[in-house]
Structures are given as structure tokens and as C-alpha cells.
C-alpha positions as semicolon CSV with decimal commas, in nm:
position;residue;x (nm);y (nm);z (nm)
1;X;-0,405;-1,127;1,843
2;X;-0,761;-0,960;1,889
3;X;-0,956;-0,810;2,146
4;X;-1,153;-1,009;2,383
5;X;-1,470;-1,035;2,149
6;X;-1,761;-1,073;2,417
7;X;-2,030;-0,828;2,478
8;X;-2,079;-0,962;2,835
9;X;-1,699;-0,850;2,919
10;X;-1,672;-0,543;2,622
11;X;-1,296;-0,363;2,664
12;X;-1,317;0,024;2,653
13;X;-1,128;0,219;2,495
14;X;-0,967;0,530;2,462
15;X;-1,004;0,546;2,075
16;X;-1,145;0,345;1,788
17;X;-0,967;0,368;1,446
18;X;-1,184;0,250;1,163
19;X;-0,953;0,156;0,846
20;X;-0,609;-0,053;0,836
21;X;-0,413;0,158;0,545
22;X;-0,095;0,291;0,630
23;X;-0,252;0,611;0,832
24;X;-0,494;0,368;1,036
25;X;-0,229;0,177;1,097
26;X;0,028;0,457;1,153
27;X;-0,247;0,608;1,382
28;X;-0,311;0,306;1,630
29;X;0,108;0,364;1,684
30;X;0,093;0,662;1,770
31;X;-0,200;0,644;1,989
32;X;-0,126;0,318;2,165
33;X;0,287;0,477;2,170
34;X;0,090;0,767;2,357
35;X;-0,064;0,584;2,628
36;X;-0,426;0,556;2,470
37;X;-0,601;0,191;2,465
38;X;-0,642;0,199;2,116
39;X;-0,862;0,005;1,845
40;X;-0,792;-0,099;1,516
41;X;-1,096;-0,150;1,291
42;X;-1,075;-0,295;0,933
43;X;-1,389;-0,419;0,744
44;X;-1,106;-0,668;0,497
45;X;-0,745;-0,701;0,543
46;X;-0,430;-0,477;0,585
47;X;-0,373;-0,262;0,292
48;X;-0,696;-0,361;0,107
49;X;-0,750;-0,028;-0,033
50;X;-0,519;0,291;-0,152
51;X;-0,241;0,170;0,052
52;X;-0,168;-0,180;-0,146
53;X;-0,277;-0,037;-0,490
54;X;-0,048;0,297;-0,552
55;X;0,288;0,236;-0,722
56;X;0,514;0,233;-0,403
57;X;0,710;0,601;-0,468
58;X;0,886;0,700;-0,195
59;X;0,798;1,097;-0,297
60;X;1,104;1,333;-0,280
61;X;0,801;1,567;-0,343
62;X;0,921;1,696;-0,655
63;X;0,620;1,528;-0,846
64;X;0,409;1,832;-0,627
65;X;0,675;2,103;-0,618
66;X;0,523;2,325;-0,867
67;X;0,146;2,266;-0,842
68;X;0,150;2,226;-0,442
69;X;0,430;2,318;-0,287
70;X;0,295;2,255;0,091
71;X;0,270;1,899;-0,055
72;X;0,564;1,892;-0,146
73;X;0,763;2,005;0,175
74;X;0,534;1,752;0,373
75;X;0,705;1,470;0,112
76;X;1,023;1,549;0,118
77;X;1,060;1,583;0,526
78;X;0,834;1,259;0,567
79;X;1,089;1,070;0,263
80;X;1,411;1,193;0,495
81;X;1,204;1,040;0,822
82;X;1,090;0,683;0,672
83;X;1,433;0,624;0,513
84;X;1,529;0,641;0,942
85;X;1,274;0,468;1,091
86;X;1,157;0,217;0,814
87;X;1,506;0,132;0,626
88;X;1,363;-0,241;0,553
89;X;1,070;-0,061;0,363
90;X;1,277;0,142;0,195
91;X;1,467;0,119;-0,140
92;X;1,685;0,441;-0,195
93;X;1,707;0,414;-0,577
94;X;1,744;0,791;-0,615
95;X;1,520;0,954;-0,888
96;X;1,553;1,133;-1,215
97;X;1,315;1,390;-1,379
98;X;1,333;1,383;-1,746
99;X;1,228;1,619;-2,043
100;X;1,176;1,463;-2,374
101;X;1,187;1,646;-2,701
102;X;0,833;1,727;-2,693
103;X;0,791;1,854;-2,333
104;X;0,906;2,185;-2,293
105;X;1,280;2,246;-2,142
106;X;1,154;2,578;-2,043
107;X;0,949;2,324;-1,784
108;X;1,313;2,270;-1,599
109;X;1,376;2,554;-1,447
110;X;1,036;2,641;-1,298
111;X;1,083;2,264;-1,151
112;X;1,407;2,298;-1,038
113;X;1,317;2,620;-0,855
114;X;1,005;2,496;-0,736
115;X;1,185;2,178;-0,560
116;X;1,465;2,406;-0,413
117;X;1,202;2,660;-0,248
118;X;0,992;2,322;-0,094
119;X;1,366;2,188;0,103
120;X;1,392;1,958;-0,200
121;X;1,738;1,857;-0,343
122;X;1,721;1,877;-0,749
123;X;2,033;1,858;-0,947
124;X;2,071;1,898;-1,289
125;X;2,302;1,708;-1,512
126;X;2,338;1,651;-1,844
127;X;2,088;1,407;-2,083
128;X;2,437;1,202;-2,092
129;X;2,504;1,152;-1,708
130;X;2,145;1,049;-1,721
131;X;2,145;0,787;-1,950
132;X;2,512;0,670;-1,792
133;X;2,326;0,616;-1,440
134;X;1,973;0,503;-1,558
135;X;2,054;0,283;-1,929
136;X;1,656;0,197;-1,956
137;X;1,584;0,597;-1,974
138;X;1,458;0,693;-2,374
139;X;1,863;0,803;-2,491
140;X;1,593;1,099;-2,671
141;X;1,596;1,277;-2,337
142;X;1,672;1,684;-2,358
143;X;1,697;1,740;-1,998
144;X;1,760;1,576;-1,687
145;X;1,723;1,637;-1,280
146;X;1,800;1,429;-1,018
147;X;1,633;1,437;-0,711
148;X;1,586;1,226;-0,365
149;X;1,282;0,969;-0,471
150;X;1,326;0,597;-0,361
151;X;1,074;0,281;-0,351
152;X;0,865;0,207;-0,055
153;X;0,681;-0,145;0,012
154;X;0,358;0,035;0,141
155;X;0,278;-0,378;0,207
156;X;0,574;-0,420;0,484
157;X;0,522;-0,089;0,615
158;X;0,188;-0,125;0,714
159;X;0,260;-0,444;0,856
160;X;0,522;-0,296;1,076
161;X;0,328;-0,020;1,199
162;X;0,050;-0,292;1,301
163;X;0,298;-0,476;1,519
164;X;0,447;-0,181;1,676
165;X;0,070;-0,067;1,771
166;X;0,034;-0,417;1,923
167;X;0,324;-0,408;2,077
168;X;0,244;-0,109;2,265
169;X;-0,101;-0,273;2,403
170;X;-0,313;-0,226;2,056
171;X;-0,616;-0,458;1,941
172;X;-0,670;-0,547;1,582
173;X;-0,941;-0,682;1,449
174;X;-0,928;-0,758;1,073
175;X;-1,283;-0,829;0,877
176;X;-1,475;-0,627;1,107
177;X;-1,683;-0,361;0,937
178;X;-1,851;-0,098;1,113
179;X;-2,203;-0,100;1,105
180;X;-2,314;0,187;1,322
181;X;-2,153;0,437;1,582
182;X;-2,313;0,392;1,940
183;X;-2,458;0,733;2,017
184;X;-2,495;0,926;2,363
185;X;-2,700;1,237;2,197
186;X;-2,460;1,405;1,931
187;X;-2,171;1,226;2,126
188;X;-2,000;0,902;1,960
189;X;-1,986;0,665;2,241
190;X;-1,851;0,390;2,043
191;X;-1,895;0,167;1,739
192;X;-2,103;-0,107;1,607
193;X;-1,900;-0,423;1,454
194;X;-2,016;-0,699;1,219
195;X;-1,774;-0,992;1,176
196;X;-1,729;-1,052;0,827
197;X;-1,650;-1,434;0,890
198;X;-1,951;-1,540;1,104
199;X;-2,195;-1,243;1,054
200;X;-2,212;-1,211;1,444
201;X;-2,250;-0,791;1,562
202;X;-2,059;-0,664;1,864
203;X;-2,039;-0,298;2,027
204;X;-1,718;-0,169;2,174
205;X;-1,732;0,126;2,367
206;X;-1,434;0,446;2,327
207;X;-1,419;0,817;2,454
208;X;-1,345;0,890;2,048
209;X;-1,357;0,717;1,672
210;X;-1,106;0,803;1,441
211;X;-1,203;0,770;1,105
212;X;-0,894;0,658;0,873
213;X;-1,091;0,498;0,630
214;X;-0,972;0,680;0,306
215;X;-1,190;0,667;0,021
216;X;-1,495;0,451;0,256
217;X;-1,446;0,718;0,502
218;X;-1,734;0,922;0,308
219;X;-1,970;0,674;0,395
220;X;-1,840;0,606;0,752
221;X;-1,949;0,941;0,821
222;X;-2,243;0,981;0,690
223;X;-2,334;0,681;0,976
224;X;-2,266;0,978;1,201
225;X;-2,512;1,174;0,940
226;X;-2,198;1,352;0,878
227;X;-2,136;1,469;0,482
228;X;-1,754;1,423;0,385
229;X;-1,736;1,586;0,022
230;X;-1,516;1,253;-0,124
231;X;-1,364;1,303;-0,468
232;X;-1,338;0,905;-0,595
233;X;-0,988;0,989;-0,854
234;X;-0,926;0,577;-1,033
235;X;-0,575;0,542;-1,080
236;X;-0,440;0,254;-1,305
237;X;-0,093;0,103;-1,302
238;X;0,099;-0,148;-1,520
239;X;0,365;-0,400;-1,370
240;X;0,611;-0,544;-1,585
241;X;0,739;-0,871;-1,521
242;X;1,134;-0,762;-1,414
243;X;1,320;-0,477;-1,325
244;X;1,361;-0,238;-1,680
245;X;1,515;0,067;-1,432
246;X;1,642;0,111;-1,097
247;X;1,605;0,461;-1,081
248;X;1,244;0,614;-1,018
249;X;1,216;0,817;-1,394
250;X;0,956;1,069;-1,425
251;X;0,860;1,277;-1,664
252;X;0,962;1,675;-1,584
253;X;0,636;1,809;-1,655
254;X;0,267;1,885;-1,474
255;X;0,137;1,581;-1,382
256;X;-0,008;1,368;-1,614
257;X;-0,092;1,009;-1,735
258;X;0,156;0,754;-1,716
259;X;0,497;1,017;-1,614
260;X;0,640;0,800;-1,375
261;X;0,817;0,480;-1,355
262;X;0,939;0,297;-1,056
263;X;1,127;-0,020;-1,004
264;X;1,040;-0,215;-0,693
265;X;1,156;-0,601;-0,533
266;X;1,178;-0,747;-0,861
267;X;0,950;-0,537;-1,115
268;X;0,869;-0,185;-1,214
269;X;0,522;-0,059;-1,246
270;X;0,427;0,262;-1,473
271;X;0,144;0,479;-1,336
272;X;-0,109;0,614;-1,302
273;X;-0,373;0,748;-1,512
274;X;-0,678;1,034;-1,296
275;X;-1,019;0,958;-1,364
276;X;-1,315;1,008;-1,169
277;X;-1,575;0,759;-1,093
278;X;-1,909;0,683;-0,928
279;X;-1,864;0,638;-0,528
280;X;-2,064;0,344;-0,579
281;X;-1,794;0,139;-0,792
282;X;-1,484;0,205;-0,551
283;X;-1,539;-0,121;-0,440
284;X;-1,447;-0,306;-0,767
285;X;-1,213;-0,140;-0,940
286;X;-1,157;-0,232;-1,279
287;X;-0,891;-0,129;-1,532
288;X;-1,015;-0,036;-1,926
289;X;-0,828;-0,133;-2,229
290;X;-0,844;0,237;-2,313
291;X;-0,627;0,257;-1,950
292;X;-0,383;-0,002;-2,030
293;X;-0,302;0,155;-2,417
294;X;-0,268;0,517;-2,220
295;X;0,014;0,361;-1,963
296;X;0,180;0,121;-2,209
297;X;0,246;0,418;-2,472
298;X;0,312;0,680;-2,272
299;X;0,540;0,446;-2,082
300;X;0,702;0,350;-2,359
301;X;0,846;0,741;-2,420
302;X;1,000;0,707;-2,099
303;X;1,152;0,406;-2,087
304;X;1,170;0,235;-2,481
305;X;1,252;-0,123;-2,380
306;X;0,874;-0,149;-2,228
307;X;0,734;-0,218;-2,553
308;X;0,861;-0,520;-2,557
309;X;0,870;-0,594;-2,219
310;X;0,587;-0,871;-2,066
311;X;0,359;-0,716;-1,883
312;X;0,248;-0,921;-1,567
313;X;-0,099;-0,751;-1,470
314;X;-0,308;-0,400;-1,471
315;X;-0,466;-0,268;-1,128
316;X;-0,638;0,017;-0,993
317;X;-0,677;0,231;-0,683
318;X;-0,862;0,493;-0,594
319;X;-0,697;0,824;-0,418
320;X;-0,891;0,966;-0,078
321;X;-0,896;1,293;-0,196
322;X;-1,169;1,584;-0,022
323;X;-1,308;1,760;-0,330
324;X;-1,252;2,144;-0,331
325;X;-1,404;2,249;-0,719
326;X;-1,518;2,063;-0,996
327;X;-1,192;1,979;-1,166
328;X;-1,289;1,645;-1,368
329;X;-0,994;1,436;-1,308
330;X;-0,884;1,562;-0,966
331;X;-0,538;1,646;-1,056
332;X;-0,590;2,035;-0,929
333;X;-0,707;1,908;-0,582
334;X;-0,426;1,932;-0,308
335;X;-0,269;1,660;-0,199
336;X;-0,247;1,841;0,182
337;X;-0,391;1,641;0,445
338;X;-0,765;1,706;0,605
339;X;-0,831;1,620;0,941
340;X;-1,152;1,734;1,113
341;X;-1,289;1,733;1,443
342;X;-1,645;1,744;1,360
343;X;-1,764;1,860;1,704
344;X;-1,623;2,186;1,574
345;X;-1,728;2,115;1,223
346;X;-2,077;1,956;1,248
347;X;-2,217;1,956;1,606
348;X;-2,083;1,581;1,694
349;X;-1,836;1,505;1,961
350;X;-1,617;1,211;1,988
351;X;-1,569;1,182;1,610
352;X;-1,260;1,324;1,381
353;X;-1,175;1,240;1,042
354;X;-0,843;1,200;0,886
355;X;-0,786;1,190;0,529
356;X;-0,633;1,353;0,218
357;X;-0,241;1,350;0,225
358;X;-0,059;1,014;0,056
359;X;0,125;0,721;0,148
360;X;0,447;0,941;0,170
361;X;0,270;1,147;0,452
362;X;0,058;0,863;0,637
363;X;0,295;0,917;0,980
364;X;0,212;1,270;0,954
365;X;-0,140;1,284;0,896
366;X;-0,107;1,015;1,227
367;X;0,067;1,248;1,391
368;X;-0,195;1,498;1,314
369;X;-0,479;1,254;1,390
370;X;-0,332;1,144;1,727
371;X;-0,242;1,507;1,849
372;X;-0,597;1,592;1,755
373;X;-0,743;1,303;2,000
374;X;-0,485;1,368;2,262
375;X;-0,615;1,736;2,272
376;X;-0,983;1,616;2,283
377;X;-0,874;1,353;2,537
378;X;-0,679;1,550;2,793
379;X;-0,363;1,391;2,728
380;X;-0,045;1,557;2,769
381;X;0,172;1,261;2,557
382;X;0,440;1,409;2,260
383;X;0,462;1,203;1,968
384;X;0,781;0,977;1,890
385;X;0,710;0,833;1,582
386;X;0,967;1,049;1,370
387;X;1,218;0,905;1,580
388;X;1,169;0,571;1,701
389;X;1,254;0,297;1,418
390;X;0,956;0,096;1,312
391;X;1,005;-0,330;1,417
392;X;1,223;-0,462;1,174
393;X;1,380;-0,127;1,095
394;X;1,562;-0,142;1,433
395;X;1,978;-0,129;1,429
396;X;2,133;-0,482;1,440
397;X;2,337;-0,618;1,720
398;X;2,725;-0,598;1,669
399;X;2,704;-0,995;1,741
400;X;2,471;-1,020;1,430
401;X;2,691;-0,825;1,158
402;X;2,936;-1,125;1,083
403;X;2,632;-1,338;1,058
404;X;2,443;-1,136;0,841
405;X;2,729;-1,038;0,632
406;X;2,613;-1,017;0,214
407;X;2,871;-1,257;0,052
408;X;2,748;-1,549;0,389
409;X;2,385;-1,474;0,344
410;X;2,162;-1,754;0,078
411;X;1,952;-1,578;-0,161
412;X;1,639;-1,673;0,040
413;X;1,802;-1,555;0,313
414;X;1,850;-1,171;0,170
415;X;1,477;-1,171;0,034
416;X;1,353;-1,279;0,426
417;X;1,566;-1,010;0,535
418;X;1,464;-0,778;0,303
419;X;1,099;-0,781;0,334
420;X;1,133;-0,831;0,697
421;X;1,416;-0,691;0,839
422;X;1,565;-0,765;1,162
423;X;1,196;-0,939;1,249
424;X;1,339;-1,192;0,983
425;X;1,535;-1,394;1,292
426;X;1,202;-1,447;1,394
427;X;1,118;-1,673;1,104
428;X;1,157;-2,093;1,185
429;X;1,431;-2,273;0,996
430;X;1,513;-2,646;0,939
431;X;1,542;-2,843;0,683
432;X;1,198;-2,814;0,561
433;X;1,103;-2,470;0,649
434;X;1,393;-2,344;0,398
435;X;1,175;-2,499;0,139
436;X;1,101;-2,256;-0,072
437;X;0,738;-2,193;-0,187
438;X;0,784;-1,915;-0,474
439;X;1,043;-1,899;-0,633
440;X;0,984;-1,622;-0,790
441;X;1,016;-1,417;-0,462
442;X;1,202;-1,626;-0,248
443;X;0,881;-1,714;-0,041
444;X;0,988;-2,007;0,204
445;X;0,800;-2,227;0,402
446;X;0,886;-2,080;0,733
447;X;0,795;-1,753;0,608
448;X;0,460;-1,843;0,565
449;X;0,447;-2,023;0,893
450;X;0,573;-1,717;1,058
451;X;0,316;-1,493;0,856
452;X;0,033;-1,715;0,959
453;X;0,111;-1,684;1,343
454;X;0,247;-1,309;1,377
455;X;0,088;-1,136;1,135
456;X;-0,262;-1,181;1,051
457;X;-0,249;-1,431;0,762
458;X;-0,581;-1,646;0,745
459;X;-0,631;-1,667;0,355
460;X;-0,410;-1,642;0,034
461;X;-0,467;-1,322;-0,025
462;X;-0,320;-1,180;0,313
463;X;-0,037;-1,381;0,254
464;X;0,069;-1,211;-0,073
465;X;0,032;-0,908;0,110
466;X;0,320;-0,969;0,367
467;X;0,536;-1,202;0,166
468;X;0,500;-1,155;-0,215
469;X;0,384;-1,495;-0,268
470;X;0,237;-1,528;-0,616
471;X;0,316;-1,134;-0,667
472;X;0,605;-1,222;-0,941
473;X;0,658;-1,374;-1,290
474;X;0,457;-1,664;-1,247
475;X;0,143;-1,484;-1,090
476;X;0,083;-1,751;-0,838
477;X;0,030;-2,046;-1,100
478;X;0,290;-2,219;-0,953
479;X;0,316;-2,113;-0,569
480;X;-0,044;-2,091;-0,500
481;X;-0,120;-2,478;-0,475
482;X;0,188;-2,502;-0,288
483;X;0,125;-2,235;-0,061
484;X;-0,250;-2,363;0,015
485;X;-0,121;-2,723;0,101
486;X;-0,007;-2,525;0,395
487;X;-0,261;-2,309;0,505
488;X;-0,484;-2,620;0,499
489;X;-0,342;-2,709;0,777
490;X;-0,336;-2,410;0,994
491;X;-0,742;-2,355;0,890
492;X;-0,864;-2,673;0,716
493;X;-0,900;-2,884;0,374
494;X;-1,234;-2,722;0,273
495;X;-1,107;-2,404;0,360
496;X;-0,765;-2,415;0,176
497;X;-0,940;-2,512;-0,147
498;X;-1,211;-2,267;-0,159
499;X;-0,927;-2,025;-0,092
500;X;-0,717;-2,143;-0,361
501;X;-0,970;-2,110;-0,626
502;X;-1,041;-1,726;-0,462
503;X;-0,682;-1,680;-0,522
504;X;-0,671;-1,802;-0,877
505;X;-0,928;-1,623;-0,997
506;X;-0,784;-1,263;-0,796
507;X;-0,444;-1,300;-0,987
508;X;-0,641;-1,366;-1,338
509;X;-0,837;-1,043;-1,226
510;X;-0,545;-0,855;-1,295
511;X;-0,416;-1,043;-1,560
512;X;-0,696;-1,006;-1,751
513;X;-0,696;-0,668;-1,902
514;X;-0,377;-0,775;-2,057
515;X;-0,431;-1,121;-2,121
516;X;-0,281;-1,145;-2,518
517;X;-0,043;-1,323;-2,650
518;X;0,217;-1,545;-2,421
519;X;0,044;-1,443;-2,130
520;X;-0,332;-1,564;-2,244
521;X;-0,163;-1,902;-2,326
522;X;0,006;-1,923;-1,944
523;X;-0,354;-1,811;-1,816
524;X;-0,525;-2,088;-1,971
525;X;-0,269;-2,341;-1,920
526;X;-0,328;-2,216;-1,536
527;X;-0,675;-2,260;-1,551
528;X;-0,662;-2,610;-1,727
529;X;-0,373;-2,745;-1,471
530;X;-0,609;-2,615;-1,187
531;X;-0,919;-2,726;-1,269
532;X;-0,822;-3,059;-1,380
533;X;-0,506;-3,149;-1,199
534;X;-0,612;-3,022;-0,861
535;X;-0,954;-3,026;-0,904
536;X;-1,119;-2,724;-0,808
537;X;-1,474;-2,782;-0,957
538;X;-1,634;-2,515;-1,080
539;X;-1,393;-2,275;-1,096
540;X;-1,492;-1,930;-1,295
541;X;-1,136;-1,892;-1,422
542;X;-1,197;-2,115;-1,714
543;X;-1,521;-1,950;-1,790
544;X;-1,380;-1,584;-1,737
545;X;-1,109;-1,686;-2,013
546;X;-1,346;-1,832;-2,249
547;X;-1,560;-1,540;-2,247
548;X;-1,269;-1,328;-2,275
């Protein structure tokens, strides 16, 4: 699944992406689609930074319309693209913008004209028709627009880009960090590698590095002794432990804390809060108490039932944005996309940076990215990635349609299908590999037998990533033993349980900041069941919760 790791028989390539978030990702497709031997670099795992911690809004662009209007045209043509080319992604929930009585109505029709002159579709309809279509929606509201958002598994997507990239003569290697560029004078000849697993450094030599590596990619390039002006902007989320709407609400206002909600798979998440913070903490991201009563009663305007709703965990991201002034929460800095060729920009060929943007616009700023290198490169290759459906996105077979038909299909059979489209036929299936796993999210044994061959799956936490597996009610209490009985093995008893206790103590991570009632008693039950049932020593769990 990797490139042939030797020093003594090194591949070269054409280009070297460093970071495996959606653009990385989207950028080793569109490279490798191109013709280029391509790279993929990623210090952790898929998704391990902005990518898996945003709130999965498939942007209509109407959230930018009236601060950033170039923003929003880049949403709402990239929204139109992915609901083509990555339908299993995809949830087309439709989206309303609300005004409550103490926003301003006069808001509505600066929005509404706003979205129209960005190519953006935004209806309005009365408070009623809003409340008919979306129950969950505060019956307060004074206004109402709909417009074209939707939910998008930024998880799945990823993951599809990475096999497409592969499948078009990519290498990945996950848990690889980049060290060091290889330098010809002020040309980048390459990059230096340390594997995460062994601690063992290798060199692999390319005509150009790509640096996709969001938020890290400040300090990538200052390996080049390159300064990237990073503005670190901490956004928290809640996710609530079932679906309350399943229409993406917002708040019809400027952005602010806590104005949108969106239901995704089986929960909906309020975010975000805008905060900056030290480079040096981006790393461990941590979400206040001060966050979690910001979300929970500003979410609770939008959508009244949340105050009584349980609240599974709290989680944070941080947004790759390229500081332009001194605003202290980052909310005035564009959303546009940034991609440098710093032989123009700082005297060093071989290098470009691409950063900026959102999820909504990752195939575009690859697009950007890869016509940038093809220029550099000589290449004369258009891109096809607006057109071409991502793998699992592709159109079924005639043969398959009675097969696959809604009313015939099990409910494990939908949620296989649904996370992974028409790649799901690739999943085993017997007897015992329809065992399900999670409940919760229909996670079956197969599915994580498939995950741990195809894609990239060597730990617990990679396999919540592409399957949901301890991502619902139960927070992995239940599935996670289950689940590690497995991977032991594929990779070994020690392993497995070292893993599992990892695991444990990642869910309770996120638990924690809203550990009270009903859910502090399931914690520690959790914590007693695994440390004295299935024995995991000295697990910190326990210890976190009795300090807590």
C-alpha cells in the first residue's frame, strides 16, 4: 500500500505532498490523475487535523455571502460539483437561514441579495413553512431562507480521494513526518522522512514538494526557512447524541458563535466558536467549559429541544487560515484560498504552498495546487476532477439496481452502503462477517476486515475514521473491546490492548468537558468495566475521572 521504503532503491518522484486532509489528499488525485508520480506524506493518519474536526457542512456559501462573496461563489460551485462526483459523501438535507426576534430582519435582505449576486439559490418563505419542513427549528423564528447547504462526511471523502490517487499509481505513506527538505542550493530536491512507528529516517527524492499541511504547514516551511504568516483560529463543536434536525439551520446573521446546526449519519453537532491560540498548542486541542456553555446556549435559541438533549462529546479544530490584520478572532480573514510558489515569493524553487480555502473548496484549491506544479513541471495535463466521480460515488450497474433496491436491503446493509458506496460490494460477507460490531453505527465485522486491508486501518483510531466505530451513542464503551479482539489479530495481542486503552482514553477526551450527570455515570461505569473486566492495567481513564 506504500512506497518501496529502501534508501538503497529510493523511487523518484514527480511531486511530494506533505499532509493527508482533504486538499492533500484531493491533490495526490489530481496529480497522479495528471500523469505525475506522486507522494503522499502524512506525519499521523487521514484526516487527523481540520479535515476530521469541522462540523461536516456541505457550504451552499451563504454562511460567506455577505462578508466574502469570492468565498462564497467558490462554495456554492464546489457544493453543485461534490454532490456529482461524491454522492456517497453527500447528504442533501437542504438548509434554512433563520432570524430570531433579536437578530435584526433588516439582516434578510442584505443576505438574500448577497447569496443571489454569489450564483447562490436563497428563497424566502414564511417563519411557518419553516417550522412545517424543519419541526426542531425555535417556532420564535421571524424570518426564514432556504438555501442549497447539505452534510458532507469529510471522513469518507478523504478516504475516497486516497484510493482514487492510488489507483492512478499514488504512494501513501501514513505516520511519516517530514523532518527536513533535501536541498540542491535554494532548490527543494526532495524530503526527509521519519517513521513514526520505528523511528527509522528515509529521503525520497521529487522535482517539487507540495505543502498541504494546513495549520502545520507554517512550520513545514519554515524547514525551507520560509515564513508562512499562520493565523491558529480554535473552533469548538458540540455533538448531540441523535438527530434533533435534518435540515442544516443557521442563524441569518454575521457569523458568530454557535449559528449553525447540522445533522449528520445519526447526530447533529452545533458549532463553532473563533478563538485564537498559541501555534504551539495546535497540537492538543482542548475544549473550555466557558466553550461548551457558549455552544449549548446559543444552540439552544436555534433549536429549543437541545437543552435537553444528551450531549455525546465536545471537540476542537483549528482553521488554516493566512493572517492578513490583527483581527483577534479571525472571523474578518477571507476564507479564499492561498497558494504560493515560493520561487516567485521567497527565492526557493521546487516548493509551493497550498492553504486557506475550506473543506467545501479542498478539490479546488487541488486543482489550483496541481495546475501550479504542472506549470512548474512542464506538463501539459487538464484537470478532470470536477467531472470524474470519486470511487464509491461511481453510477451502479443496471444488474445491481434490483439487488440494491431500499425495501430488499438489511439495515447493516444501507449503513455499508452508505458510508461506502458502490466500494461497499467490496466488503466480505458470511455468516460471521455480518456480525455486527457497533451497533450504534451498523459497524460489521467485514467492514472492519475490509478497512484493515484497503484502507489504511492499523489502530482504533483509524478505524473510527472510515467506519464510525465507537463514533455514536455509546462512545465506543461497548464496540471498542469488540472491535480490538479483531485487530489483534491482524497486528497482535500486545498491540490490540495497548490500542484499546489509547482508544478509551481518546473517546473520554472528548467526553470529558461534558462529563455531568448520566453521562459521568456511563464514563465511569466504562472505566470500571475496562479496567477490571478486561484488564487493562494502568489505565489513566480511571484516574482522569477521579480527578475530574
Amino acid at each position: 500500500m506504500g512506497p518501496n521504503n529502501s534508501n538503497k532503491a529510493a523511487k523518484a518522484y514527480d511531486v511530494i505532498i506533505i499532509g493527508a486532509g482533504a486538499t492533500g489528499a484531493g491533490t495526490a488525485r489530481d496529480c497522479s490523475m495528471r500523469g505525475l508520480k506522486t507522494l503522499l506524506v502524512e506525519r499521523l493518519d487521514f484526516t487527523a487535523g481540520a479535515t476530521g474536526r469541522n462540523h461536516g457542512l456541505l457550504h451552499s456559501g451563504a454562511r460567506y455571502a455577505v462578508t466574502d462573496g469570492e468565498s462564497a461563489t467558490e462554495c456554492i460551485k464546489e457544493n453543485m460539483i461534490l454532490r456529482r462526483i461524491a454522492r456517497h459523501c453527500v447528504e442533501e438535507t437542504g438548509g434554512l437561514f433563520v432570524t430570531l426576534p433579536e437578530d435584526d430582519l433588516e439582516y434578510q435582505k442584505l443576505f438574500v441579495d448577497s447569496c443571489r449576486a454569489a450564483g447562490i439559490q436563497a428563497d424566502v418563505i414564511d417563519p411557518k413553512e419553516a417550522i412545517a419542513i424543519e419541526p426542531a427549528v425555535n417556532h420564535k423564528i421571524i424570518g426564514a431562507v432556504k438555501v442549497p447547504d447539505g452534510a458532507v462526511d469529510p471522513f469518507r471523502l478523504t478516504t475516497a480521494n486516497v484510493i482514487d490517487a492510488q489507483r492512478h499509481g499514488a504512494d501513501v505513506l501514513t505516520y511519516h513526518e517530514m523532518v527536513d527538505f533535501l536541498r540542491d542550493g535554494k532548490t527543494v530536491t526532495g524530503v526527509k522522512l521519519r517513521d513514526a512507528r520505528t523511528g527509522e529516517e528515509k529521503t525520497f527524492e521529487s522535482r517539487l514538494v507540495i505543502n498541504a499541511g494546513g495549520i502545520w504547514g507554517h512550520a513545514i516551511a519554515a524547514k525551507a526557512g520560509i515564513t508562512i504568516n499562520m493565523f491558529p483560529a480554535k473552533g469548538a463543536l458540540l455533538i448531540f447524541g441523535h438527530r434533533v434536525n435534518n435540515i442544516v439551520i443557521n442563524r441569518c446573521r454575521k457569523p458568530a458563535d454557535a449559528d449553525i446546526l447540522v445533522p449528520g449519519d445519526t447526530i447533529s453537532l452545533i458549532g463553532t466558536t473563533s478563538s485564537r491560540v498559541p501555534y504551539d498548542s495546535v497540537d492538543n486541542m482542548e475544549v473550555t467549559q466557558e466553550e461548551v456553555d457558549v455552544l449549548l446556549r446559543e444552540g439552544i435559541k436555534i433549536a429549543p429541544s437541545l437543552a435537553y438533549t444528551r450531549i455525546l462529546r465536545a471537540y476542537a479544530g483549528v482553521r488554516p487560515l493566512i493572517a492578513s490584520d490583527n483581527d483577534p478572532s479571525g472571523r474578518s480573514i477571507s476564507r479564499g484560498i492561498v497558494c504560493l510558489d515560493h520561487a516567485k515569493r521567497d527565492g526557493v524553487e521546487g516548493f509551493i504552498t497550498i492553504s486557506g480555502g475550506k473543506l467545501m473548496t479542498y478539490r479546488l484549491m487541488a486543482e489550483w495546487a496541481t495546475d501550479m506544479a504542472c506549470k512548474k513541471l512542464g506538463v501539459d495535463a487538464k484537470c478532470r476532477t470536477a467531472e470524474l466521480p470519486l470511487p464509491g460515488s461511481e453510477p451502479e450497474a443496471p444488474k445491481n439496481t434490483a439487488k440494491h433496491h431500499i425495501i430488499e436491503l438489511s439495515t447493516e446493509q444501507l449503513a455499508l452502503e452508505g458510508r461506502h458506496g458502490t466500494l461497499a460490494e467490496e466488503i466480505p460477507h458470511d455468516i460471521n462477517d455480518d456480525a455486527l460490531v457497533c451497533e450504534c453505527e451498523n459497524v460489521s465485522v467485514g467492514e472492519i476486515k475490509y478497512a484493515i486491508d484497503k484502507l489504511h486501518v492499523n489502530n482504533l483510531v483509524n478505524l473510527r475514521r472510515r467506519t464510525r466505530l465507537g463514533m455514536g451513542t455509546c462512545q465506543g464503551s461497548i464496540c471498542a473491546c469488540r472491535a480490538s479482539a479483531i485487530m489483534a489479530r491482524a497486528f497482535g495481542q500486545a498491540a490490540a490492548i495497548s490500542d484499546l486503552e489509547s482508544f478509551v482514553n481518546e473517546r473520554w477526551k472528548g467526553m470529558m468537558p461534558v462529563a455531568w450527570g448520566q453521562t459521568l455515570v456511563e464514563a465511569n461505569f466504562s472505566a470500571w468495566i475496562y479496567e477490571g473486566v478486561c484488564g487493562l492495567g494502568n489505565n489513566s481513564t480511571d484516574k482522569i475521572i477521579s480527578d475530574k
